[in-house]
Steps between C-alpha positions, in 0.01 A plus 500: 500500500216241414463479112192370486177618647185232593195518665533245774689599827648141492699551179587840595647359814677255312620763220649674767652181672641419140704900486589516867675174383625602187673807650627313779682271256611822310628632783697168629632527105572881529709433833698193344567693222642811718710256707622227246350240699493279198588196723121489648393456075456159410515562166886499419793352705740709258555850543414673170788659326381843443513611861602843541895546508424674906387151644796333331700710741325432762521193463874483433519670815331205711756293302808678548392506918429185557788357276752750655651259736573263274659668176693711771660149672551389135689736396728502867541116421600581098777704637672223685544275141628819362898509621500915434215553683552260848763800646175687494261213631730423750563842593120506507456224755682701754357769464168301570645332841619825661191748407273567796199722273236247537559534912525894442168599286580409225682735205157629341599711183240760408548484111476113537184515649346712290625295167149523291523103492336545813210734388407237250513229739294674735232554180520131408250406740474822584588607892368779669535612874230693660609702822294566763679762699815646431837440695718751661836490384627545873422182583600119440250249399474073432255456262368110531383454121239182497435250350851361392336349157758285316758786379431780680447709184275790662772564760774467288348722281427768781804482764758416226452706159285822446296322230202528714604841619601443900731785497190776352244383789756464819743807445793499682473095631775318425421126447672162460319163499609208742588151312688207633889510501561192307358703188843668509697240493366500112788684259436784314109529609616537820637887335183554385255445727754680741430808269149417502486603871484118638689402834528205717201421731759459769432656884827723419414614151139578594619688799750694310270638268272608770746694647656647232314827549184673440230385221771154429182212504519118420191300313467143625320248303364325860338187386843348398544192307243293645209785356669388225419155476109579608452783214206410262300731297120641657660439824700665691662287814731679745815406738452774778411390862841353527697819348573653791922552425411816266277605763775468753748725241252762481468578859905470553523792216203694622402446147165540370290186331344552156247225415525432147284277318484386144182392310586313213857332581345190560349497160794524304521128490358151529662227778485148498429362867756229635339199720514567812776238619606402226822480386600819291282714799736347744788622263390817457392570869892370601626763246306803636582393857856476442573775219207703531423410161192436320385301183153508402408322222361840270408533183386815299487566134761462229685831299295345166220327673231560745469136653851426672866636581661690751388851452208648725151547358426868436296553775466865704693512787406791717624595822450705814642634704329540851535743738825504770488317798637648798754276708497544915850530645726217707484524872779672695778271492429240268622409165232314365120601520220270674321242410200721570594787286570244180178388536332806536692649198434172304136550568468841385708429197238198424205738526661763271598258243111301514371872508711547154338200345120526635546853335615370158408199420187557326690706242778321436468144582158451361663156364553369815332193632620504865562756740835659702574172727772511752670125498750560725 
């Protein structure tokens, strides 16, 4: 609305320059507000101390996640200084060598999943999934979630816990999400992430899900640790052309490819870039070669501050999920499909998931300063 009326076309023009403005900036304030994107303000590095007592818990919830690993290994390592308590640790340690669950689905334990610690981690930035057909129980499905990001919150979030409500939009789909083995080798949050509904990325665990009978799906996060090491926010680079192995899985299970991409992983923090060449790159490339694990140098905000810390930027994450992809079957005889038939999949599936992203991106990566690349 223009407040003031004048008699020369120029000012009015300007007048309304001036409130097309002023409720653009209103609205940019309205949505920061909504969100709690008080890291984009300049104003304050602190966050204020009257925040209402529901974003405390979601941000406790981002805490207790991400920290999970390390207060659960603590307290596995306490018990060994304790003399009472190493019978149990020891005890413990056995029990770890001779269980086979991460090469057998998983454990996942419904009332686990659905602990509201979950919901509120889902609302911290918040996560949404948007379906766009639904998917008959009857079947099996690999869902390729993109892009990787630096913790895989949005897929966590969906394949893992029913904060984001997986189990409401895909009835009957059973789901477990693929991570390396060497996570399980971790005591204690090895148990939980078991219950979470994680499993080895192995060739044997992956195929035993698969056949483990109707509706019983896996979620692969197919970029891998070196999507990792490339994630910046406003961009969005992916590690595809070369994926063919979960390609290869699908067809050997006859199981149906969901393209899943998220908008807004990438954003949930910053990355410093390494030299090419130089020394720590080197380092880091020999680790990811050899362990198949990545360090990028990340940063996000603080619990107390908006400028620096380990804890993601509360930025939307939303996700969809595409529309199946029908796999062709082997030839007579053979155990393995063609060369031919990967890449015709692999084409298909890069269609569907550029279709997802033409469709989208104007709504919710308005942010973004560079479009879906493929960089290997």
């Amino acid at each position: 609305m223009i407040l003031t009326t004048t008699t020369t076309a120029t000012t009015t023009r300007d007048s309304a320059l001036d409130a097309t403005s002023t409720a653009t900036t209103s609205r940019r304030e309205n949505k920061n507000a909504l969100w709690g994107d008080h890291e984009t303000s300049k104003e304050s590095s602190m966050a204020p101390l009257s925040l209402p007592f529901k974003r405390r818990l979601e941000m406790g919830s981002i805490v207790m996640w991400h920290c999970s690993s390390f207060y659960l290994m603590g307290f596995f390592f306490y018990n060994w200084t304790r003399p009472f308590l190493l019978p149990l640790a020891v005890i413990y340690l056995i029990y770890m060598v001779l269980d086979r669950s991460p090469e057998r689905g998983g454990r996942p334990i419904p009332w686990i999943r659905r602990w509201s610690l979950w919901k509120h981690m889902a609302e911290y930035f918040p996560i949404q999934i948007i379906k766009e057909q639904d998917l008959d129980p009857a079947g099996n499905y690999l869902f390729g979630y993109h892009p990787h990001g630096i913790f895989c919150f949005g897929a966590v979030s969906m394949f893992c816990t029913e904060g984001s409500g997986f189990s409401r939009l895909f009835p009957g789909i059973g789901i477990r999400l693929a991570t390396l083995s060497v996570t399980f080798l971790l005591p204690l949050y090895r148990d939980l992430i078991l219950s979470l509904g994680f499993c080895s990325a192995s060739r044997r665990s992956c195929e035993y899900i698969l056949n483990s009978g109707p509706g019983q799906s896996l979620g692969i996060v197919v970029g891998g640790a070196g999507e990792a090491l490339v994630s910046s926010p406003g961009a969005t680079r992916l590690i595809l052309k070369k994926r063919l192995g979960f390609i290869r899985l699908a067809i050997r299970q006859q199981a149906s490819l969901v393209p899943v991409f998220a908008f807004g992983e990438s954003d949930l923090y910053n990355q410093h870039d390494l030299t090419k060449g130089s020394v720590l790159d080197n380092l880091r490339t020999f680790v990811k070669d050899t362990c198949g694990i990545s360090f990028p140098l990340f940063y996000g905000r603080g619990i107390f501050n908006y400028d620096f810390g380990f804890i993601p930027y509360r930025k939307q994450v939303t996700i969809i999920v595409g529309k199946p992809i029908s796999v062709p079957k082997m030839e007579m005889g053979r155990s393995e499909p063609t060369q031919e038939q990967l890449l015709e999949v692999q084409d298909q599936y890069i269609k569907a998931l550029t279709g997802i992203y033409d469709r989208y991106k104007d709504r919710y990566a308005q942010d973004r300063h560079h479009d879906l690349e493929f960089i290997a």
